[in-house]
N, C-alpha and C positions, 0 to 999 in steps of 0.2 A: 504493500500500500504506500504512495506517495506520500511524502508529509504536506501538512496544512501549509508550510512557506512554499511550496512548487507550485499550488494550484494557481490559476491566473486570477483568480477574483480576490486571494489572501495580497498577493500582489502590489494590486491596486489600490488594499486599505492600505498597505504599508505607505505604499509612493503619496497618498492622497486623502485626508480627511474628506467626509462625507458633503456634502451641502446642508444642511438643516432647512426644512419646513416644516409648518405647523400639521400640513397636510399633504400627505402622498397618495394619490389614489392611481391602482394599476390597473389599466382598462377604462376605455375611454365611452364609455355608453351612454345611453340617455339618463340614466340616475347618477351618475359620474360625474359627466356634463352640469347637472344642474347643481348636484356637491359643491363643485370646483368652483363654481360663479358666486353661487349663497355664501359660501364660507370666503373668498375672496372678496366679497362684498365687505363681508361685515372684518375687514382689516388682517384676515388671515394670511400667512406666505403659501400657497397650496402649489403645485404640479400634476399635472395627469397622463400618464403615459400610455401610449397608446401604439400599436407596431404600424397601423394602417390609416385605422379610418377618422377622420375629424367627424369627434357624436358617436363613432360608435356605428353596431350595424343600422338601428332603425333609420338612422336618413340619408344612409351611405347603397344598403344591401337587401333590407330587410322590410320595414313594417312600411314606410313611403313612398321608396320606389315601388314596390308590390300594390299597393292604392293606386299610385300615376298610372303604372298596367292595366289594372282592372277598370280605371276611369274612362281609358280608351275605346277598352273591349266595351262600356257602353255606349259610349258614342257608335260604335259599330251597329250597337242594337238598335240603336235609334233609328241610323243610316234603312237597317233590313226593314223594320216598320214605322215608315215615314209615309205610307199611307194611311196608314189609322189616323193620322195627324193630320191627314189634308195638305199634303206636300209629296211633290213627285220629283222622280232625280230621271237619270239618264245609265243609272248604276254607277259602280263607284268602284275603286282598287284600296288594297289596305297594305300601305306600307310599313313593313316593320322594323324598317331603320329608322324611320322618322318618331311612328312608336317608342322606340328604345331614345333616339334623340332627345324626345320631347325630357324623358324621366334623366337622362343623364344633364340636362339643362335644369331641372328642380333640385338636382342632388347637391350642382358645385353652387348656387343660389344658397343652400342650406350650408355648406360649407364655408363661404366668406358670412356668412350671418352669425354663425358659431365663432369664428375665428374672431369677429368684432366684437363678440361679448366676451371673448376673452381678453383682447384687451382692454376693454369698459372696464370689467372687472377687475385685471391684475393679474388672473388667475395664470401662469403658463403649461402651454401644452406642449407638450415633447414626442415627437415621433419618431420610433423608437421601440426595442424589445426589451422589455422589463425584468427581472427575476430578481428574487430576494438573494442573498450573500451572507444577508446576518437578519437579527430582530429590528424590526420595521428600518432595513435597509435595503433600498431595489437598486440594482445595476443598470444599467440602461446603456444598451449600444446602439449609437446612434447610427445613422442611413448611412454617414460620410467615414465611420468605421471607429469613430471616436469612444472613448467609454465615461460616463457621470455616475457618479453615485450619491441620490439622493435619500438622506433618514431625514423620517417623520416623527413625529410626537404623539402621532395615531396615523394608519395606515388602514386602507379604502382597496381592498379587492373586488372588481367589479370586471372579470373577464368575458362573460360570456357562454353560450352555447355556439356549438357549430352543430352541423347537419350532421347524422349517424349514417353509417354504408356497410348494411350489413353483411354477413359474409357468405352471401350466396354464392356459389360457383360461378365464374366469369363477370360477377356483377361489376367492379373493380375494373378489370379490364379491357370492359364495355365503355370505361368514361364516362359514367353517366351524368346529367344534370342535378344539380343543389337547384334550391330556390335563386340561387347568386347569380349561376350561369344562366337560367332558362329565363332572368331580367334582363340578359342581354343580349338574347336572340337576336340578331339582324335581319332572319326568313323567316317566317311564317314555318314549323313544320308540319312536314307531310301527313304523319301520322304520330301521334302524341302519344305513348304505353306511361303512365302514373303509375309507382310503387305506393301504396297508402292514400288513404282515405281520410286524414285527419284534414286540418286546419288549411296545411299549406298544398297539400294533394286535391283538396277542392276547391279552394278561391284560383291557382292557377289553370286548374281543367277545365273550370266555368272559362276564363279569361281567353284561354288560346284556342278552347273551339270556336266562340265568338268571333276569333280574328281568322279561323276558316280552317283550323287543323281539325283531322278526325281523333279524336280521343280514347282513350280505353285507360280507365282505372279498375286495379288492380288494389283491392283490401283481402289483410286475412281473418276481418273482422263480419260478422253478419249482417253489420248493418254502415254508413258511412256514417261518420261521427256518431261511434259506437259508446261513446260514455252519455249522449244526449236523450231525452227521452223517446221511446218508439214511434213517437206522432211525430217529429221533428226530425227524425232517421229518416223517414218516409216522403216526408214534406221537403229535403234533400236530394233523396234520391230521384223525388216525380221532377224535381226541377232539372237536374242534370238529364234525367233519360230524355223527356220533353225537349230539351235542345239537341239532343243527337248524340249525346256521352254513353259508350258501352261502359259497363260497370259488372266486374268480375266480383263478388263478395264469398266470404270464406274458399279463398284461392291462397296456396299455398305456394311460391317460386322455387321452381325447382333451381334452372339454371339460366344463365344469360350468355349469348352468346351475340359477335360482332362489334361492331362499333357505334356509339352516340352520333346522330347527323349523318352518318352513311347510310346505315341497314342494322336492327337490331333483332332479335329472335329472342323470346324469353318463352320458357318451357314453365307451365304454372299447372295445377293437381288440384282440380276442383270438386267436388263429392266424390271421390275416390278416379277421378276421369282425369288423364293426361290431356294438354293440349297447347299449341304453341300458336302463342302471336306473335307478329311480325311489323314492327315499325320501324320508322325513323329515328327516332329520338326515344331516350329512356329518362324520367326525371325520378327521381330516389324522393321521397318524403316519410320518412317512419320514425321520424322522433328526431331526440337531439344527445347530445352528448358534451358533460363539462368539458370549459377551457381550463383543466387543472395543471394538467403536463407541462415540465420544461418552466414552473415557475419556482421553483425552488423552496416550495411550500417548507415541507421539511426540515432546513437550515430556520426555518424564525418559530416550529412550533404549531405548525394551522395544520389540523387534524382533519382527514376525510368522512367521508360516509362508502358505505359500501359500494354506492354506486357512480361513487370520485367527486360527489359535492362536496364545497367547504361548509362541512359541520360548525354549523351557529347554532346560538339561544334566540330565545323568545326576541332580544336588543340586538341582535341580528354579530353579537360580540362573538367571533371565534375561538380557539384552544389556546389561543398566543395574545398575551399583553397588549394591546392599545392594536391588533387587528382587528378588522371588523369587513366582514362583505356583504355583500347586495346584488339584486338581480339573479338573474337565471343559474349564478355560479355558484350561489349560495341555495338553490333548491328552489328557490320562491316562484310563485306559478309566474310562466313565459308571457309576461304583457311588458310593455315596453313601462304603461302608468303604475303596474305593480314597480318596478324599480323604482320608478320617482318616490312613489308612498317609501319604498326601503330608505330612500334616501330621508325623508321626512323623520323616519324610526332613529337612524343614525343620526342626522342633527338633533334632534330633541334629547339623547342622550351625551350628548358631546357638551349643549350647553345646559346640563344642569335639570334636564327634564326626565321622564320616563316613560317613554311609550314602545308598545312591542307590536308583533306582528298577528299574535294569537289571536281571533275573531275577529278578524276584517274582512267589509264583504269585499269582492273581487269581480267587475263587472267585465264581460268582455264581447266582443261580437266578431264576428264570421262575417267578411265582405264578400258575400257574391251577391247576387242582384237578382232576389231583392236579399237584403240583408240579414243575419242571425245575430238575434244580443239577448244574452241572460244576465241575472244576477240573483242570488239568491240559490234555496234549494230547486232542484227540479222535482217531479213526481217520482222519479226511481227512486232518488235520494231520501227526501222524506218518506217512502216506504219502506225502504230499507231502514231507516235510523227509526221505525215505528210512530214516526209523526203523524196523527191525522190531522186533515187542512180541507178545507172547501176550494174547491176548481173552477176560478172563473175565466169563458175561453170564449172568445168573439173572433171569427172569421172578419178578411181585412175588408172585403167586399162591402161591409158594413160602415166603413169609413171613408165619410164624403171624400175625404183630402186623398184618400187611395185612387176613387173613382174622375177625380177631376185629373189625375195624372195617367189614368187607363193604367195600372196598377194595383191591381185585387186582389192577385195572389197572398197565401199565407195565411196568418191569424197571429192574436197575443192572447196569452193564457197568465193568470195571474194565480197560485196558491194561497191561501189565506188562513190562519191558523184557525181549526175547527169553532174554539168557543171565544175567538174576541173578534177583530179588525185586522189585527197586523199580519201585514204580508209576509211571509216567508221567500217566498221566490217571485221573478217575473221573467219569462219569455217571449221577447215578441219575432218573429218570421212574417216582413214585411218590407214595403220601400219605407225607405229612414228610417230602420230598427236602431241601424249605427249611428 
């Protein structure tokens, strides 16, 4: 075993005292982002490091560009039924470089907007690959090859999920699409094959048949967005099939074979029946997996979970002194506002306050069109935890404001606790749920 003076990061302490701030946060995301500005605000020295993206995925990769896409694929829709409107064309083309244009023009917009609140603020941002070396000390090698090492007085892990690829035979070396790549399609493709039925396996299948691909999603689940309740599975799945989306449900992938954007073949086992599809393009959607790797956890003392989250408490504080994480890396459900709130929990505890994370509601919505947003219990939920509730459920056709927009589809269902008023949950499946 080498000794501690050979490694290059002992090195560095030796040659170089740290920098001191009041606050280091590593991973630069939207609860991060707003960390760095609050606490820069209020007279703190903070830094945020970040290897990539200015903000973080959601207005780089992830929750905006993915919106700008789907915003498109309406206007599409509108273009196919501009007769119901009283308006006639002469037909139309859909360009999907201008599509991707438009969203890489909102992204760098967001990017100089972030960069001037960071100097508004004070805050600095550092682009850059981060790891710890010691207790709340990150290294940080910069793009130009440089190295800084900045210690905190408290330290802000906020790294992140990336896309999961599972280990199907050939999957891998098919190439296939993340959500990252398939926002920056420049063709329209031929034939769309979707791995997963969740979140981001439905808002983009809705999105690219729209823009004229033929589709095929692939779930091993029975139903698509199989945690929702059975009338909202359904109310999903009429909408995709209704547009023309094949939908494969308890399909199990055997193997893949070819290449992403050339020619792909995936081999999938559906009620005991082999059978192979054949598309163009493969996009991967089945979850996500922590950014825990390569940051040096270890060295400051920030304990995992079995499934490689950074293990927090209720104040979001980790296994290491004056650490503390937020967002997706620390377990807390995948919305970009759940990290802000994380963010809210951490400030409140930093200055003197107490607040956690245990019973907060957590509202979220599904952009396809028309829109998915709950909050609260659903009906599976409260029967399983033995709740009873009164089910009140209005079809949307029933609202003028649906009808003036030719817009009827779906309904909102609201649960309501048996013997008083108060709402337990609400779902509504409509235009403007979100």
């Amino acid at each position: 075993m080498k000794s501690t003076e050979s490694s290059p990061s002992a090195h560095v302490l030796k040659k170089s005292q740290p920098e001191e701030f009041d606050l280091v946060i590593l991973g630069g995301g939207t609860g991060s982002t707003v960390a760095a500005w609050t606490f820069a605000g209020e007279g703190k020295r903070v830094a945020v490091v970040d290897r990539k993206y200015i903000g973080g995925s959601c207005p780089n990769i992830a929750c905006l560009p993915s919106k700008n896409i789907i915003h498109s694929a309406k206007v599409v829709d509108y273009f196919r039924r501009s007769k119901e409107f009283g308006i006639a064309h002469d037909g139309f083309t859909i360009e999907m470089s201008g599509v991707r244009d438009r969203k890489r023009k909102m992204v760098v917009g967001l990017n100089e907007m972030y960069m001037e609140n960071y100097r508004k603020t004070g805050a600095e941002f550092i682009l850059g690959t981060g790891r710890f070396v010691a207790p709340r000390t990150v290294e940080v090698a910069l793009l130009d090859g440089t190295i800084r090492q900045l210690r905190g007085t408290n330290v802000i892990v906020s790294t992140g999920t990336r896309a999961s690829l599972e280990a199907i035979p050939g999957l891998a070396e098919a190439q296939p699409l993340t959500h990252i790549e398939a926002l920056e399609l420049g063709q329209v493709p031929e034939h769309l094959l979707v791995i997963g039925g969740g979140y981001v396996g439905v808002e983009l299948s809705h999105a690219m048949r729209r823009f004229g691909s033929k589709v095929t999603v692939i779930d091993r689940n029975g139903r698509l967005m199989s945690k929702e309740d059975p009338d909202v599975c359904e109310a999903l799945r009429s909408l995709l099939a209704d547009e023309g989306i094949d939908i494969l449900l308890n399909a199990r992938i055997k193997q893949v074979s070819g290449k992403c954007g050339d020619s792909v073949s995936v081999v999938v086992e559906q009620n005991g029946i082999e059978k192979v599809l054949k598309g163009s393009h493969v996009l991967v959607a089945t979850g996500r997996n922590p950014n825990t790797e390569g940051l040096g956890l270890e060295l400051t003392g920030v304990e995992l979970t079995d499934r490689g989250y950074i293990k927090v408490n209720e104040r979001l504080q980790t296994s290491a002194p004056g650490v503390w994480a937020i967002g997706e890396v620390a377990g807390s459900p995948q919305f970009t506002h759940i990290s802000i709130d994380d963010f809210r929990v951490v400030h409140a505890n930093l200055t003197g306050g107490n607040r956690v994370t245990t019973g907060r509601q957590v509202p979220y919505c599904l952009f396809t069109d028309p829109e998915l947003a709950r909050i609260g219990l659903s009906e599976t939920e409260a029967e399983a935890q033995g709740i009873a509730y009164r089910l009140f459920k209005v079809p949307m056709e029933t609202n003028l404001r649906a009808r003036t927009l030719s817009e009827t589809r779906g309904f909102v269902k609201a649960l309501v606790e048996a013997h008083s008023d108060r709402i337990l949950g609400f779902t509504a499946f409509g235009v403007g749920a979100g």
